[in-house]
Residue frames as qw, qx, qy, qz and C-alpha x, y, z in Angstrom:
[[0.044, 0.848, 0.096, 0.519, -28.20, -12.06, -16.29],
 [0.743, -0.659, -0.081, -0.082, -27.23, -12.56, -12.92],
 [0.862, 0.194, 0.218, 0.414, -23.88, -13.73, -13.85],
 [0.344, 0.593, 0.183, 0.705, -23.29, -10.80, -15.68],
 [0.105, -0.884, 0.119, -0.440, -23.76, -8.14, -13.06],
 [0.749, -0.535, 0.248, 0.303, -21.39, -10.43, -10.39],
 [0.803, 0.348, 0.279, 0.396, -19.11, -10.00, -13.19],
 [0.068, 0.788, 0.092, 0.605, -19.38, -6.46, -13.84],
 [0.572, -0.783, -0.074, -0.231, -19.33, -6.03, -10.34],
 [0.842, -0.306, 0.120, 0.428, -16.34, -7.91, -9.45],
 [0.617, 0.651, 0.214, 0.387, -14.56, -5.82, -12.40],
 [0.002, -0.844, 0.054, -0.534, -15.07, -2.85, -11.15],
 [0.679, -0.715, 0.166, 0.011, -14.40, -3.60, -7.40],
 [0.745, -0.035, 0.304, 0.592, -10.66, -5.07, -9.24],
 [0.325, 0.752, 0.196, 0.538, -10.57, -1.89, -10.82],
 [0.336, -0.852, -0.127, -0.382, -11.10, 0.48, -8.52],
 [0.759, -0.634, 0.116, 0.095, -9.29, -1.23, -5.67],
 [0.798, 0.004, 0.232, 0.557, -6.39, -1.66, -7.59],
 [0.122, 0.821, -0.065, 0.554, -6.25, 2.79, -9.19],
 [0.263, -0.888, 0.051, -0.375, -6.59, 3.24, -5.22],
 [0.904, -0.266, 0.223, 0.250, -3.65, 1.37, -4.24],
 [0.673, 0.299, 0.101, 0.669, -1.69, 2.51, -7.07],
 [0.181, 0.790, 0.199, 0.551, -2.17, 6.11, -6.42],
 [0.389, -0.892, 0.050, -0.227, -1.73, 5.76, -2.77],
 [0.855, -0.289, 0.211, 0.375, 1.41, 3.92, -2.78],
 [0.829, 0.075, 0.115, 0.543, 2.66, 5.45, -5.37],
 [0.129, -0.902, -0.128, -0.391, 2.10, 9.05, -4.44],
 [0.853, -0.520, 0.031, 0.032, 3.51, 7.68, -0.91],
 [0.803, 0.136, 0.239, 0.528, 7.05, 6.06, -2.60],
 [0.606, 0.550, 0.083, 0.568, 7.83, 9.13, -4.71],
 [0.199, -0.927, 0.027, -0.317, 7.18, 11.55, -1.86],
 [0.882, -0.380, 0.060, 0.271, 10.02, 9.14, -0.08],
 [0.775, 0.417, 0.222, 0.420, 11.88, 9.68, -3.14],
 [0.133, 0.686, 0.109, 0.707, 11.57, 13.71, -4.07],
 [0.271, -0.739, 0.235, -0.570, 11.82, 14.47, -0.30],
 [0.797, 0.341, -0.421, 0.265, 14.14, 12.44, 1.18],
 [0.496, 0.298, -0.449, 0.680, 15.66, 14.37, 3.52],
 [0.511, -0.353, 0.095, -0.778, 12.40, 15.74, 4.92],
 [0.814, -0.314, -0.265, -0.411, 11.14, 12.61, 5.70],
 [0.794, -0.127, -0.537, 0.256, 14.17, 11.45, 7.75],
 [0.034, -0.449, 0.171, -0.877, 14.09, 14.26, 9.47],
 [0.680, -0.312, -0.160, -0.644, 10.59, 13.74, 10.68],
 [0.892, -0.111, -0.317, -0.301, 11.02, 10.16, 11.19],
 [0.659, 0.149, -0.562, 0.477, 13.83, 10.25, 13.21],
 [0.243, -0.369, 0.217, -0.871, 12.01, 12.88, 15.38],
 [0.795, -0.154, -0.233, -0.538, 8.97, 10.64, 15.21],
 [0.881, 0.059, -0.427, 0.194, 11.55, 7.35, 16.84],
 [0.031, 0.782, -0.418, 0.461, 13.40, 9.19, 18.76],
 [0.248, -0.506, 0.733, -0.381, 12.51, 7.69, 21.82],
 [0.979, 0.096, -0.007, -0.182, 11.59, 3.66, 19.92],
 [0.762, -0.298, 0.485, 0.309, 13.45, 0.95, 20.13],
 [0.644, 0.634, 0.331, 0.272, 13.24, 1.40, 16.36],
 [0.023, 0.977, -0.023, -0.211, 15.56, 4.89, 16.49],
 [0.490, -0.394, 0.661, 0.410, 18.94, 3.53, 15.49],
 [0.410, 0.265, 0.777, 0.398, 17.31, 2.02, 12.10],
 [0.417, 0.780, 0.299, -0.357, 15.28, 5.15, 10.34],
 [0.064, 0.678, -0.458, -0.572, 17.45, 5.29, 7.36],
 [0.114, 0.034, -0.967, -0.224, 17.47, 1.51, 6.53],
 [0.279, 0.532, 0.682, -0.416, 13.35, 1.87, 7.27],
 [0.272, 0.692, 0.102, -0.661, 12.79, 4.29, 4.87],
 [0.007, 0.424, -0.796, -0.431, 14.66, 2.47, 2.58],
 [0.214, 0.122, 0.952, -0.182, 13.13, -0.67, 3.42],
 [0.308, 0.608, 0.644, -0.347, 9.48, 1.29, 2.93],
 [0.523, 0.618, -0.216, -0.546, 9.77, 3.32, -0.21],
 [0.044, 0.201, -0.909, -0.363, 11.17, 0.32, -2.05],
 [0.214, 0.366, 0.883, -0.203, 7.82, -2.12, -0.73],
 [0.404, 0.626, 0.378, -0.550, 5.60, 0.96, -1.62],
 [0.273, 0.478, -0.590, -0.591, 7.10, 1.94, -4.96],
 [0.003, 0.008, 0.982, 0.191, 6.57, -1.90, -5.80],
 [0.093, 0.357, 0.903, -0.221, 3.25, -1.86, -4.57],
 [0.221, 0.642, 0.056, -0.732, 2.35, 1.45, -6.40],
 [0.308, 0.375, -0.698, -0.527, 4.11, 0.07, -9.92],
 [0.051, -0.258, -0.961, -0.081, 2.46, -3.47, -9.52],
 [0.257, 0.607, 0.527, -0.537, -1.17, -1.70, -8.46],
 [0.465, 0.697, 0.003, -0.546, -1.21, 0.50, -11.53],
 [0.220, 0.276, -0.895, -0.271, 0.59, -1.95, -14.14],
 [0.143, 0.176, 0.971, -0.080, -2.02, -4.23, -12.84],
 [0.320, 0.575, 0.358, -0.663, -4.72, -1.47, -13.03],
 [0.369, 0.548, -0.339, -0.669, -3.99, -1.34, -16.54],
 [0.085, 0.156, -0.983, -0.048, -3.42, -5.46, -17.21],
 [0.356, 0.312, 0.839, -0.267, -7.20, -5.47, -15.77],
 [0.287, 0.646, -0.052, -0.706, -8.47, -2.64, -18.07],
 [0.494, 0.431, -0.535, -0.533, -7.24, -4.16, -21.43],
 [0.171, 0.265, -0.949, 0.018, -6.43, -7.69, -20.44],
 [0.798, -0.380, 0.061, -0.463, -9.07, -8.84, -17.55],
 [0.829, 0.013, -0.462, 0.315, -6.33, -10.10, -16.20],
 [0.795, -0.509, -0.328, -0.042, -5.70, -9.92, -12.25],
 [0.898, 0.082, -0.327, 0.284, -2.63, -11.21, -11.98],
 [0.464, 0.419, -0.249, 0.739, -0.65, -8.30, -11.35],
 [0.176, -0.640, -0.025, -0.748, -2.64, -6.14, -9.59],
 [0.879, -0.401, -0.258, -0.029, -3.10, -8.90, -7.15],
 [0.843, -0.283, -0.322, 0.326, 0.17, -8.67, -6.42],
 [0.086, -0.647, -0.061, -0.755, -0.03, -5.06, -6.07],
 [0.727, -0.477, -0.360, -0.339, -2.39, -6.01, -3.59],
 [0.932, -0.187, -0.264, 0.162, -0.25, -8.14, -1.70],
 [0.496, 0.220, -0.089, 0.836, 2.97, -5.83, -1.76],
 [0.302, -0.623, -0.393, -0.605, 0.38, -3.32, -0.54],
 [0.831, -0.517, -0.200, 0.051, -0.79, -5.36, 2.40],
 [0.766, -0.062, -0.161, 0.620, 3.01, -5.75, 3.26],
 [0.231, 0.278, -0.148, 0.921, 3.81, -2.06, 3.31],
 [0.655, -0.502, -0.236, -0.514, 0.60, -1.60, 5.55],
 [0.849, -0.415, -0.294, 0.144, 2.01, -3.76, 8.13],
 [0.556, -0.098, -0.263, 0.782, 5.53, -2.21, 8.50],
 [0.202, -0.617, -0.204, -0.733, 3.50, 1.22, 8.29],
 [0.766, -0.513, -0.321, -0.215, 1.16, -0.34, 11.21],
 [0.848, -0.084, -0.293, 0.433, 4.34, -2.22, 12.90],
 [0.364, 0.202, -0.107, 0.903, 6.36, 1.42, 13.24],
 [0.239, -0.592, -0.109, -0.762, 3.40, 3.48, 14.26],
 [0.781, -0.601, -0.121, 0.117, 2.44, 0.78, 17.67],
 [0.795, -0.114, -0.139, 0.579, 6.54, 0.67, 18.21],
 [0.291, 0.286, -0.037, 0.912, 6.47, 4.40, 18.60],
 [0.039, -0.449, -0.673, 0.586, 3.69, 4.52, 20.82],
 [0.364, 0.119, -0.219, -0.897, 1.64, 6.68, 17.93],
 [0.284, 0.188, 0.908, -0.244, -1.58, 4.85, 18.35],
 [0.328, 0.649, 0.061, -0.683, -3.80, 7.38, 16.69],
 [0.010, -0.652, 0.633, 0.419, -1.46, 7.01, 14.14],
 [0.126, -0.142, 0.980, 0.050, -1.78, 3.26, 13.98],
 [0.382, 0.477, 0.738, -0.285, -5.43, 3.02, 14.14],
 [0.529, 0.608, 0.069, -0.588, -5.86, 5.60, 11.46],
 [0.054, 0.448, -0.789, -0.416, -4.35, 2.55, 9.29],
 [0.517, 0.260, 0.793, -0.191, -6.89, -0.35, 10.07],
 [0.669, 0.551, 0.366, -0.339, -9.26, 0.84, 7.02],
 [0.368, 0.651, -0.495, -0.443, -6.58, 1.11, 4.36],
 [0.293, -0.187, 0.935, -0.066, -5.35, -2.45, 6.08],
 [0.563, 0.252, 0.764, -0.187, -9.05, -3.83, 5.31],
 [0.643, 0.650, -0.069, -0.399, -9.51, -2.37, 1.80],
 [0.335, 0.556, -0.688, -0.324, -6.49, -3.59, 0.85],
 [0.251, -0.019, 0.956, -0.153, -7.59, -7.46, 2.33],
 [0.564, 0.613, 0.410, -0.372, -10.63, -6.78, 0.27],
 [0.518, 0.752, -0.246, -0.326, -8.79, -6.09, -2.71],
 [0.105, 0.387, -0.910, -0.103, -6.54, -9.27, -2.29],
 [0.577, 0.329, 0.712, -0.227, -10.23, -11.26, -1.82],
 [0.609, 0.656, 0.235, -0.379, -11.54, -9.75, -5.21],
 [0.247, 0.724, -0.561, -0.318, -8.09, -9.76, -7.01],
 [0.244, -0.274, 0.929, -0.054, -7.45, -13.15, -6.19],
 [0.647, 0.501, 0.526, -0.230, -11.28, -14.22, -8.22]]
């Protein structure tokens, strides 16, 4: 019986972690996408005075591709655990995830937005929690 609710348990925590991954990445990505011009706008405000200020086009690039991926692989996996109970993908949701977290992370310190930076840490650990459970 025991068994059975680590089971259940794990499931859901692969569930879950994987919807909220897909929804914030890929919410994230499309807003890159469908506003475009806003966001380099911003972000080139936001660099202005980083070492990083030369590169905000080929960033943005760089980051809506990673997220998109890490939105489509989250919810393709979300569904792969749903019918399948199968991982695989979402894991590497997960992982793609993690990765767009860091350059996220990486761009907020290199602009001296700490705030900014720190209000990343907890997505940072959910999503290392969701590459511990995806990865079972």
């Amino acid at each position: 019986m025991l068994n059975d609710w680590f089971e259940m348990t794990l499931f859901l925590l692969q569930l879950l972690t994987s919807g909220f991954l897909a929804i914030l990445f890929l919410q994230s990505g499309i807003d890159k996408i469908v506003d475009r011009r806003g966001n380099l706008s911003w972000l080139s405000g936001h660099f202005a005075k980083s070492p990083l200020a030369g590169f905000v086009p080929l960033m943005v690039l760089v980051l809506t591709m990673i997220e998109v991926a890490a939105g489509v692989l989250s919810g393709v996996g979300f569904f792969a655990l749903m019918f399948a109970h199968n991982p695989t993908i979402a894991f590497y949701g997960a992982v793609a995830s993690a990765i767009a977290l860091l350059c996220l992370f990486f761009g907020q310190r290199m602009a001296k937005e700490y705030a900014g930076a720190a209000v990343l840490v907890p997505y940072f650990l959910l999503t290392l929690v969701a590459i511990y459970v995806l990865a079972h």
